[in-house]
C-alpha positions as CSV (number, residue, x, y, z in Angstrom):
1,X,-28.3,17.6,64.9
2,X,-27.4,21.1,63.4
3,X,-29.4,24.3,65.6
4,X,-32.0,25.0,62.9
5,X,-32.6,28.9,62.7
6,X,-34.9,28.8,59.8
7,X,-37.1,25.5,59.2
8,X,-39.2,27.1,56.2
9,X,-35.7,27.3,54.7
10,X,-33.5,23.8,55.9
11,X,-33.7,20.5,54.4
12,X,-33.3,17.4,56.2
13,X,-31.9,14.4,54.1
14,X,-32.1,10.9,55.5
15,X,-29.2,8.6,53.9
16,X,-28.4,5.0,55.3
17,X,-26.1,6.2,57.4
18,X,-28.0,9.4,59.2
19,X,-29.8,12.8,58.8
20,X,-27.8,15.8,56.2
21,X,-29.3,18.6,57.5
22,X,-28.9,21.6,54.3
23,X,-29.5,25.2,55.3
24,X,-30.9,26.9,51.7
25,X,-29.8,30.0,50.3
26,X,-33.2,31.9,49.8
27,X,-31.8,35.1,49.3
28,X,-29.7,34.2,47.1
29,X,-31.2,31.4,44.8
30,X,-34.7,32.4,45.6
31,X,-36.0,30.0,42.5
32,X,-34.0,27.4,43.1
33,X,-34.6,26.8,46.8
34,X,-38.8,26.8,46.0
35,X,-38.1,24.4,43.6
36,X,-36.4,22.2,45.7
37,X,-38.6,23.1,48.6
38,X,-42.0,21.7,46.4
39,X,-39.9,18.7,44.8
40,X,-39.4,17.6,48.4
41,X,-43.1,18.2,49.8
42,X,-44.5,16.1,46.8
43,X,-42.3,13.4,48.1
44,X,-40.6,13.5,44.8
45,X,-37.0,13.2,46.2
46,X,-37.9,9.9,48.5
47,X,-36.0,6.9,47.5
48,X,-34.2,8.8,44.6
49,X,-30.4,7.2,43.7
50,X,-27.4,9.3,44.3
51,X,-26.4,8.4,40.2
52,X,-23.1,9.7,40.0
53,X,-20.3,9.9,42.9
54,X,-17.0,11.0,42.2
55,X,-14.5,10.6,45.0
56,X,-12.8,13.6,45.9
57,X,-15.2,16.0,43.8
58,X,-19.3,15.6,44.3
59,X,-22.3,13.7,44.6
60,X,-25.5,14.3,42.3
61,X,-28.9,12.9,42.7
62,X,-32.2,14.4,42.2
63,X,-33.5,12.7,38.8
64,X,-37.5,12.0,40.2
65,X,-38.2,11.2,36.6
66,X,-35.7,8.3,36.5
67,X,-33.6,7.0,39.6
68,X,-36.2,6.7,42.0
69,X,-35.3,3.4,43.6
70,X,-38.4,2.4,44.5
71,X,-40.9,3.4,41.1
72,X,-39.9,3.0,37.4
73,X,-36.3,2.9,38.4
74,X,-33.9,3.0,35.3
75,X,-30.4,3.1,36.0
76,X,-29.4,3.2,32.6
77,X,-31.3,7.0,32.7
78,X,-30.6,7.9,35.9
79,X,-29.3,11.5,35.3
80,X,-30.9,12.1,32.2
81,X,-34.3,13.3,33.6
82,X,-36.0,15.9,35.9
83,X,-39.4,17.0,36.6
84,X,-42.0,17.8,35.3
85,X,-42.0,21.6,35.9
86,X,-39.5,23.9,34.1
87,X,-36.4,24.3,33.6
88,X,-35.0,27.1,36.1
89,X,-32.9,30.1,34.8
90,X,-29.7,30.1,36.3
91,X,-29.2,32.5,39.9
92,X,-25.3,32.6,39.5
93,X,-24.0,34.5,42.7
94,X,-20.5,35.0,44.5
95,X,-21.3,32.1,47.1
96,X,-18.7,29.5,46.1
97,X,-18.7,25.7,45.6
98,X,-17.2,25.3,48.9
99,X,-17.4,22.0,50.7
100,X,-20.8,21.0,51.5
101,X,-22.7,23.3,49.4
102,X,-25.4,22.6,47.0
103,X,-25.0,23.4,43.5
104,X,-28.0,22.9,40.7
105,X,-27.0,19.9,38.2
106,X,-27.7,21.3,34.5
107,X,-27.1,20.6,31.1
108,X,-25.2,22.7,29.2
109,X,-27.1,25.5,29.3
110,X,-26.9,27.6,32.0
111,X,-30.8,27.9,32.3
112,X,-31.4,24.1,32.1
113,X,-31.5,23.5,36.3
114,X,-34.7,21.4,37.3
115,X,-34.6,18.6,40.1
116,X,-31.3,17.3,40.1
117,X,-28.1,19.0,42.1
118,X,-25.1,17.9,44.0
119,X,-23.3,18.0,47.2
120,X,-19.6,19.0,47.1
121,X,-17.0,16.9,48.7
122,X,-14.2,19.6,49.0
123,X,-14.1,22.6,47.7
124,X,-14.6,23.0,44.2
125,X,-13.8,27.0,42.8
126,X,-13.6,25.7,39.0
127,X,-17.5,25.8,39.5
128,X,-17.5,29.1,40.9
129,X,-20.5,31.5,38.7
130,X,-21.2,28.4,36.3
131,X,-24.0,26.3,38.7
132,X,-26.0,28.2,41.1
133,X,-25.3,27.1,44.7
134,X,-28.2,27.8,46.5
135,X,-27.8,25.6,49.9
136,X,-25.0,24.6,52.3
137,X,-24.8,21.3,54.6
138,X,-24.7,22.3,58.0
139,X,-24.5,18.6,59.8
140,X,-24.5,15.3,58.5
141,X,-21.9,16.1,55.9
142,X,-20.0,12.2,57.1
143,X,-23.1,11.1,55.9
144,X,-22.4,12.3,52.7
145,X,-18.4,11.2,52.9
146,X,-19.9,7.9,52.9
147,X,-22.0,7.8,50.0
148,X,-20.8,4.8,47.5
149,X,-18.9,6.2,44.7
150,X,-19.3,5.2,41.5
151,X,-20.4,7.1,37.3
152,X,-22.9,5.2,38.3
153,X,-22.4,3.3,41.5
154,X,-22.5,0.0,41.4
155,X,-24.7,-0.5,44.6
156,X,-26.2,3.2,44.1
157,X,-27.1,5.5,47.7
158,X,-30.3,6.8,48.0
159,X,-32.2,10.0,49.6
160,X,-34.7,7.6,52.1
161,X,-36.7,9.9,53.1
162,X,-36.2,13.6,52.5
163,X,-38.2,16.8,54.4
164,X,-38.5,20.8,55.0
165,X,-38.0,20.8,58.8
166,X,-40.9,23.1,59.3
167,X,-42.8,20.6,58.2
168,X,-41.3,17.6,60.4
């Protein structure tokens, strides 16, 4: 595993294939790394679908409302939903959608951000000052490679079991 130099601020994702450790950006997306930060320590982002892969571009999850795999699960909705705090306004920054980093799903609006976000399979500059990015996978990223692709998959991936290393 990754050498962890800050566990208040680095996520570890379990997927079916092994840990994804994500270093967050505090200092740069200080809203959106607190949000993500509480989502996880309610347990919200446990058994929550990875709803829409594209090969070659990203992978988005983080609907608690709707694709949680294991509660209420409604693929038909999956990536329509959040939670039920608000929306965040955006922290646009120069850190770019490189591969690996994390980038805050929205809707059109810029200030629309709430649970969901993706993981970038290559690098993805077209994004660059439209989502904020606000953490960056520092092992584990195979893990990620292998996520089943799919708008939505067919046999949808899932965040098993997700934690703020400080806290496991």
């Amino acid at each position: 595993m990754a050498d962890i130099k800050d566990p208040e601020n680095t996520i570890i994702m379990t997927l079916k294939d092994g840990d994804v450790v994500i270093e967050l950006l505090p200092d740069v997306a200080p809203a959106h790394c607190e949000r993500m930060k509480t989502l996880v320590r309610n347990g919200d982002y446990d058994n929550v679908a990875f709803h829409r892969v594209i090969d070659g571009f990203m992978a988005q999850t983080g609907d608690v409302a709707n694709a949680n795999m294991e509660k209420d699960y409604q693929p038909g909705r999956a990536g329509t939903g959040g939670s039920d705090m608000p929306d965040l306004p955006a922290e646009f920054s120069k850190i770019p959608h490189a591969r690996g980093s994390i980038g805050a799903a929205r809707s059109a609006s810029p200030n629309s951000a709430n649970s969901q976000f993706f993981i970038n399979f290559k690098d993805n500059d077209f994004l660059n000052g439209q989502y904020t990015v606000y953490g960056q996978v520092i092992s584990g990223m195979d893990h990620v490679d292998a996520i089943m692709k799919g708008e939505p998959p067919a046999n949808p991936d899932r965040m098993i079991k997700v934690v703020v290393a400080a806290d496991a």
